[in-house]
Structure formats: C-alpha cells, structure tokens
ZAMARGU-4260 file (C-alpha; in steps of 0.2 Angstrom, whole numbers, plus 5000, padded with zeros to 4 digits):
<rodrens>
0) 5018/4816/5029 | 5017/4819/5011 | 4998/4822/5001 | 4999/4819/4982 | 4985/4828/4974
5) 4984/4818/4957 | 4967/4821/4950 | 4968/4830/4935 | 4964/4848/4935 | 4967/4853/4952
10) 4974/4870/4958 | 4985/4875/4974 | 4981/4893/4979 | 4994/4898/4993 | 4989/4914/5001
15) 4971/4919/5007 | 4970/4937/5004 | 4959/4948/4990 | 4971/4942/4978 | 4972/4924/4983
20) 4952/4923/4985 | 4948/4928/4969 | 4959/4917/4962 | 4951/4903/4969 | 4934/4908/4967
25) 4940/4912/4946 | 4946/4894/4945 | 4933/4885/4953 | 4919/4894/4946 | 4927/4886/4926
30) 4923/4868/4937 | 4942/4863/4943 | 4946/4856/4959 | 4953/4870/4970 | 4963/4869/4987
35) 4967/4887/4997 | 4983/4886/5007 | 4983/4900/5022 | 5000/4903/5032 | 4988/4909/5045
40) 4972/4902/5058 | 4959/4910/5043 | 4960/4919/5028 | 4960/4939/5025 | 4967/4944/5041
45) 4973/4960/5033 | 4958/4964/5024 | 4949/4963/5040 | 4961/4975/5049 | 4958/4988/5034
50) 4941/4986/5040 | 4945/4994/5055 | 4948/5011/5045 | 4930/5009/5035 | 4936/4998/5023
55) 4943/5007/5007 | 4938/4995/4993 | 4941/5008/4979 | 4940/5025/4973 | 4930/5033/4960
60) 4942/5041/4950 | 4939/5044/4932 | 4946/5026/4924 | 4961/5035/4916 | 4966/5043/4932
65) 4963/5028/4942 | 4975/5020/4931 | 4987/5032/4930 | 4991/5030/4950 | 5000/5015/4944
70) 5015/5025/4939 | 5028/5015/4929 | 5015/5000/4931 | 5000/5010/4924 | 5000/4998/4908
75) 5002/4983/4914 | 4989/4985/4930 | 4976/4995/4917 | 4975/4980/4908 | 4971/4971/4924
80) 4958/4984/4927 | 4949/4983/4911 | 4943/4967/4917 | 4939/4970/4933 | 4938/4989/4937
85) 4933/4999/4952 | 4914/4999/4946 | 4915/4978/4944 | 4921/4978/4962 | 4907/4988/4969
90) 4895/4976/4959 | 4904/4961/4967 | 4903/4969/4982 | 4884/4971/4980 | 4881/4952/4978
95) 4884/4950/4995 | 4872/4962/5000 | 4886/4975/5004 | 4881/4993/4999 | 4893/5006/4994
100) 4896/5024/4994 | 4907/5038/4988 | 4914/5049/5004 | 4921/5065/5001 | 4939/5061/4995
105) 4932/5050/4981 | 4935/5035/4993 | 4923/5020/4991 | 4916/5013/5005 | 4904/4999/5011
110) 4890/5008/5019 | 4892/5000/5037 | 4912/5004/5035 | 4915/4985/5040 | 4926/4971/5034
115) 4920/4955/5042 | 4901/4954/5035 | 4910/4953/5017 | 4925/4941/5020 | 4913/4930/5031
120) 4901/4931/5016 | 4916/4927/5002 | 4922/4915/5014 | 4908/4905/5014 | 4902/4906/4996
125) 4917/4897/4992 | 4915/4885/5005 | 4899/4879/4996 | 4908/4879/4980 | 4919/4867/4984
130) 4933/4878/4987 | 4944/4868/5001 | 4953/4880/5014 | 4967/4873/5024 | 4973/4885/5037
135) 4990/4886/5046 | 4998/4881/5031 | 5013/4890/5028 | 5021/4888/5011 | 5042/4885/5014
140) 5047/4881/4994 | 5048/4866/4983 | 5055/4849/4986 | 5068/4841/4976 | 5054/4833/4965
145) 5044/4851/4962 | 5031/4847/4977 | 5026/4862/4986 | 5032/4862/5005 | 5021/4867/5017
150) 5022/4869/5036 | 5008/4863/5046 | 5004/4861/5065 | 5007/4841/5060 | 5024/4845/5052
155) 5031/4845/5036 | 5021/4840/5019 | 5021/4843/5002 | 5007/4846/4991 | 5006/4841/4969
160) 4994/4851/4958 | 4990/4854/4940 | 4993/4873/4943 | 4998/4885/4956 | 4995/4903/4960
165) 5007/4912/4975 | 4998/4926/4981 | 5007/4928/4998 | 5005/4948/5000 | 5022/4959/5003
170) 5032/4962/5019 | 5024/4975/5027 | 5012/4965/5039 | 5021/4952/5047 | 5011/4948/5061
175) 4997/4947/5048 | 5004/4934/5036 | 5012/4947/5024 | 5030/4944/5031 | 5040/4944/5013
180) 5047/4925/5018 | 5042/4918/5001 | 5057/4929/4992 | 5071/4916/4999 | 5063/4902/4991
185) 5059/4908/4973 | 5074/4918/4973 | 5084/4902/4977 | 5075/4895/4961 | 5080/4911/4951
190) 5064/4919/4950 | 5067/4938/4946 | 5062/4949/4961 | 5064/4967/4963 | 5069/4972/4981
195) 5054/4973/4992 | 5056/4993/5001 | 5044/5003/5010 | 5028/5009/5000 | 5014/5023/5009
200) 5027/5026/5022 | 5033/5037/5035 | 5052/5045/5035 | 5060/5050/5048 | 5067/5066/5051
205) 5077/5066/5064 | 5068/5078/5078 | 5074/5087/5094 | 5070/5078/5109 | 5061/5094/5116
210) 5050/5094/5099 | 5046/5074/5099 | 5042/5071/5117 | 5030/5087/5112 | 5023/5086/5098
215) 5022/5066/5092 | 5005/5062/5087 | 4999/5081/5082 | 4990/5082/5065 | 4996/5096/5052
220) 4980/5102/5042 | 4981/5109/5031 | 4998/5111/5022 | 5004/5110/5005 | 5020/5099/5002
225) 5032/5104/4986 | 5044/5090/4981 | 5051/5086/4966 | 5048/5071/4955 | 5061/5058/4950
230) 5062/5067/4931 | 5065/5083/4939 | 5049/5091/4939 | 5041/5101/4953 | 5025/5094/4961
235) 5015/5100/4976 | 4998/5093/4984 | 4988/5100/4997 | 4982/5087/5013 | 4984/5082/5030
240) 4999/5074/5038 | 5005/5068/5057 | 5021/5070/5066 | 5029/5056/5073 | 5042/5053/5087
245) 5053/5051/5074 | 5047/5061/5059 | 5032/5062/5046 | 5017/5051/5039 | 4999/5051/5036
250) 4988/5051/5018 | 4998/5066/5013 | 5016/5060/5015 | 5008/5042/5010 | 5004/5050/4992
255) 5021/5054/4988 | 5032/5043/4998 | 5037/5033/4980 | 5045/5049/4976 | 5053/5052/4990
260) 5060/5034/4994 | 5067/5035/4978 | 5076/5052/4977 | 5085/5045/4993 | 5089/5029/4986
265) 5098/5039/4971 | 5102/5054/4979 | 5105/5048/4999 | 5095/5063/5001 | 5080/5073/4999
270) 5071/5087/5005 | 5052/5090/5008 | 5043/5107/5008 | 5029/5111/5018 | 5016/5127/5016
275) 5011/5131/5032 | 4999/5145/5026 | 4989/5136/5012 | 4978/5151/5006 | 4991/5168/5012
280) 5006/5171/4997 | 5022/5176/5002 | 5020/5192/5001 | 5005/5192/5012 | 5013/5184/5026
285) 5027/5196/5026 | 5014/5211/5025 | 5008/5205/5041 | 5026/5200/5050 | 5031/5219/5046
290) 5016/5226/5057 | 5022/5234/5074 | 5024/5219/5087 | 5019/5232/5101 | 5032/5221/5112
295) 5021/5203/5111 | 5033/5190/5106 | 5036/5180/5090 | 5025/5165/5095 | 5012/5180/5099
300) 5015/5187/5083 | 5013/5170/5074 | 4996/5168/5085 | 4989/5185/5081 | 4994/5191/5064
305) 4995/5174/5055 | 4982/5164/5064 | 4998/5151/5067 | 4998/5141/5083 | 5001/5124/5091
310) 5011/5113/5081 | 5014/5122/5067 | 5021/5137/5077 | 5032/5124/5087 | 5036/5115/5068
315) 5043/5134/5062 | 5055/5134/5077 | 5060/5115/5078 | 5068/5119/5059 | 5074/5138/5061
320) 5079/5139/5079 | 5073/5147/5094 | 5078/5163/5089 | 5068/5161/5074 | 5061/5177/5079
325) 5078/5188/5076 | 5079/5182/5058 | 5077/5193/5044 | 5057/5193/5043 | 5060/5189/5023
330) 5066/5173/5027 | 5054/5169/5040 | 5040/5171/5029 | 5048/5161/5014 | 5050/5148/5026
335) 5033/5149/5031 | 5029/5146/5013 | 5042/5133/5011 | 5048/5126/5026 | 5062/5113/5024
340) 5062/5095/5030 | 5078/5083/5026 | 5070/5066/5027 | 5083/5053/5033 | 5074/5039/5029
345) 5056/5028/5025 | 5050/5017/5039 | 5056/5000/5043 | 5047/4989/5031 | 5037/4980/5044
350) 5028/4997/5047 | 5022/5004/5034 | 5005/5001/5025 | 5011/4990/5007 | 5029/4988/4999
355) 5035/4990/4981 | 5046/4977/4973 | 5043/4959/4971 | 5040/4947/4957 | 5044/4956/4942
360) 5032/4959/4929 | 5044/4956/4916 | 5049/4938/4922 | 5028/4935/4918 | 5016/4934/4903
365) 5001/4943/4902 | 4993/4931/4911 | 5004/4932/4925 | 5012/4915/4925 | 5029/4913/4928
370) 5038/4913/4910 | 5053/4899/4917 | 5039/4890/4928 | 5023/4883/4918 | 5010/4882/4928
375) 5014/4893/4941 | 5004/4910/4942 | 5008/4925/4954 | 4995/4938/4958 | 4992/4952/4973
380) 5006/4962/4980 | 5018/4951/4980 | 5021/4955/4961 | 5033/4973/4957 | 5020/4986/4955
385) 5014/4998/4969 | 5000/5011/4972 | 4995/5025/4985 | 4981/5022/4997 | 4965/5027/4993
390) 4957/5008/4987 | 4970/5010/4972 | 4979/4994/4982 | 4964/4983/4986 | 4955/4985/4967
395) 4973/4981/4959 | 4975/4966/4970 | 4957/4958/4967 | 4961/4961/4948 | 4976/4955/4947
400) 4969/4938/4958 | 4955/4938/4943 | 4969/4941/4928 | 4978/4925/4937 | 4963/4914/4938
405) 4958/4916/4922 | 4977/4914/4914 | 4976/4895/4927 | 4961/4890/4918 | 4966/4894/4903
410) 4983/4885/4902 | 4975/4871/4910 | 4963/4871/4894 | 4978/4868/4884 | 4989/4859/4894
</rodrens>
C-alpha cells in the first residue's frame, strides 16, 4: 500500500515523544498540514513512565548553570534554551492547567507529580488542531524514490511530505519505542552519527557473591564521590547512591557517569572514590579508631566510635578484606575517606536512563536540518548532546522539538 501525501505544505513528524510533539504543535500552529508518525500504540510512552517518578520537567537552576550541564553541547543546547527555557516550559505547562513547584534539589515538578493529565491534555489539543496521529507506525528508512517507509499493522507503506522532522529518542528504552533502530537506515545514507553509549548509568563493579546476594538494593547516604575529570582535574560531589547486584547507580553515580564512561573508554579503566564519613576529616576518624577497643571487634568499633554500620561497614570490608581490622589503622581511615572502587564498566544500553551519541550536531545547521538532506530536521535525543537527570533532558528535548519546528516552517517559507 503506498499514500502519496502531495498537498503542498505538509510535514511528516516520526516520533511521538516531547521532542516529536512540539514539533508538531510548532508547525501546525504556522498553518501547515501535519501528520505524526508513532512506532508505538499512542504517543509519549516514555514521558508517561517519568511520570511514575513525579515527573521531572525541569529544574530551576540559574540559566547559566542550567546551560552549563550541557557540557561540550552547552552552546549549541543554550541557544535552544534561549528560546524556550525552563521558565517557558513551566508556563506551557500551565496552559494546561498543570501547576508546578520547586522541591528541594531545585527539581521542578507538576504539583500532583503525574504525567498522563499533561500528555492527555497535549494530546488532545493537537488533535483539535488538526494535528493527525497515526499510531503503530514504525519508520524503517526511505525507498528508492526518497518516500519514507513505514511499517504498519496493514504492511509496508511509504509516506511523501514537503518536510520531515525524525525525533525517534535514543536506545535506552526499547520496550518503550526508544530502541536506537533508526541509526541503520541514516547511517546507510551517510548521515553522521556518533556512537550511541550509555548516559545516567550504572557501572559495574564486579562484587563478591557474599556482598551482592547481601547488600543489592541498599542505599548509601550520604557519601561524597572524588573522581577525576576527562582534563585531569579533581572533582567531588556529595549525594546518594544504590548498590546493585552487580555494582553502583543512583542520582549520584548518574551525575558523573559522562565522566566515568569516558575515562574507561580512553583509559580501559577508572576508579571512583567514595567518602564514607561526609563531615569527619581524616584525622578525626583516625582519633577515633586509636581509642582502646576494650576487646569489641572491628565491626563494633565501626558501630560505636564512627557511627558506621549496615552497608557501609560491609562496603569497607567488601574492598579491604575481611581482616580489614588488622590493617594499619592509617590506612583504614584514608580508605574511609577514600574508599576505592574500580568500575568495569556502564550498564548495557537498554538499561540505563538516556544515551549519548547520535546525530551529530555538526552534520546540521542551526536549525537542526540535516546539511546533505533539505528538508529533513532532527530534534530530541536522538541528536549527539547529553545531560544528567534533574529535568536538564526533558527541557532540552521540548526545545530542541521547538528550534526544529520553527527551522520546518521556515525553509518551507522559502522553499
């Protein structure tokens, strides 16, 4: 079955997420005929499963910080932003009736911490714009002829539009649509794309079986993790983490995992610090490890003199051994302080929360359409730029669906 869309004017949107919406409703709202292509049974499926953990739409960062958590993208994104910032967000969010607030990590929420009363709203709004959403439509490539492909419950067909915007997420939520199956077909039409890798991941580490079976799913608050940068430079930051049957994640581990899949990707190693007495120096902890121990063991010791117990007392044996208690007390409180962990490696892909890599910025214009395809924009995480968590992701990506609906409409003005 093959539809040839020939009206003039009229845009392909292949990807129903933040990015993908905002597209649409950015070219429909400049009076162009817009048709929304979702791989799956209804649009923003992964929005709705960040629902599940309140919903982090933004944060409320000062705008140079905010920007800044772009890293090597933090110029191109920040011009995204100065278009449609975290403030613009909350304001769109508002027409919909959806309140928000500011929690205590600077995190913006909606005030009832759900997803679905948004989409759903969205959703319809663009339905009675004229926005048309076909569902189970998985884009496969492009025909002989330049037709898009798409895969439908009826079969194969192919789809012709004036313009085109791919916003097809990354790789890190198959089940979810973001699957990372687009990068075949452009790259097989020589479309420059970065690697997609892990991005707000877990490592693993490589634990004992007596430690895992254990400790797997035991929080570590607080503690304060020292790496190093890629340029060499020293950096710590205080949070939480999780330990894992097979290593270390949470928001902390999250906020510097760009770092740390890189050193290993250049290095084939790194290692991770971890203060487990945020708020005791050095010399502090080893005042109190050289009080008589009045025959109590180690562990006891830990308990009583340093307040240490549960899974941070079994972390300190896990890395220094059983007879941790026989070492010199000098090197049990530096690695108290700084407690080494060798990371072996991120998450599998399908895992983790978002991905670096993709579409390069530098294959696009400032509009983000593709420099070697006319007519064909890219938006949302499928383009090469990453963020941590903390609403950095979902601002950039309703941005950058903004900054590609407004480069459609105006190519379209002078095409």
């Amino acid at each position: 079955m093959s539809i040839a869309l020939t009206t003039p004017r009229r845009v392909a949107i292949i990807g129903g997420g933040p990015a993908g919406l905002m597209a649409a409703e950015t070219v429909r709202a400049a009076g162009h005929a817009v048709d929304l292509y979702e791989a799956k049974g209804s649009p923003g499926r992964k929005f709705l499963i960040a629902g599940k953990g309140g919903l982090n739409l933004t944060h409320s960062d000062a705008p140079d910080v905010f920007v800044s958590r772009y890293r090597e993208r933090a110029e191109a994104v920040g011009g995204w932003l100065a278009d449609f910032d975290a403030q613009a967000l909350r304001a769109w969010a508002l027409e919909f009736g959806v309140e928000t607030y500011v929690g205590s990590s600077g995190r913006v929420f909606p005030v009832d911490r759900k997803a679905a009363p948004l989409l759903r709203g969205w959703v319809r709004r663009l339905k009675e714009q004229g926005v048309r959403f076909h569902v189970q439509h998985r884009w496969t490539g492009w025909d002989d002829a330049g037709a898009l492909r798409l895969q439908t419950p009826d079969g194969e067909t192919t789809v012709t539009a004036d313009a085109v915007v791919f916003a097809l997420g990354g790789g890190s939520w198959p089940e979810l649509g973001s699957d990372g199956a687009w990068v075949a077909p452009m790259a097989a039409t020589r479309i420059d794309i970065a690697p997609l890798q892990p991005a707000n991941c877990g490592f693993d580490i490589g634990w004992t079986p007596y430690f895992s079976e254990r400790q797997a799913g035991a929080p570590l608050k607080p503690v304060v993790a020292h790496w190093t940068d890629l340029k060499g430079e020293p950096r710590s930051l205080q949070g939480e983490c999780v330990i894992t049957a097979t290593g270390i994640e949470g928001s902390l581990i999250y906020a510097l995992s760009a770092d740390l899949r890189d050193h290993l990707a250049r290095d084939g190693q790194v290692e991770l610090q971890l203060d487990l007495l945020p708020g005791q120096t050095e010399a502090q902890v080893l005042e109190k490890l050289q009080k008589p121990r009045q025959g109590r063991s180690f562990g006891e010791v830990l308990r009583r003199q340093l307040g240490l117990t549960g899974v941070k007392s079994a972390l300190l044996f896990e890395v220094l051994g059983r007879e941790a208690g026989q070492l010199p007390l000098e090197q049990i409180a530096h690695a108290l302080k700084r407690l080494p962990l060798a990371l072996q490696r991120p998450r599998p892909i399908d895992e983790v929360i978002s991905t670096a890599g993709g579409v390069r910025l530098e294959a696009m214009d400032a509009q983000l359409m593709l420099r070697d395809r006319p007519g064909t924009f890219c938006a949302g995480e499928m383009l090469d730029w990453e963020a941590p968590t903390g609403g950095y992701l979902l601002t950039a990506c309703y941005a950058s669906g903004l900054r590609a609906g407004r480069g459609v409409v105006a190519w379209l003005a002078r095409a």
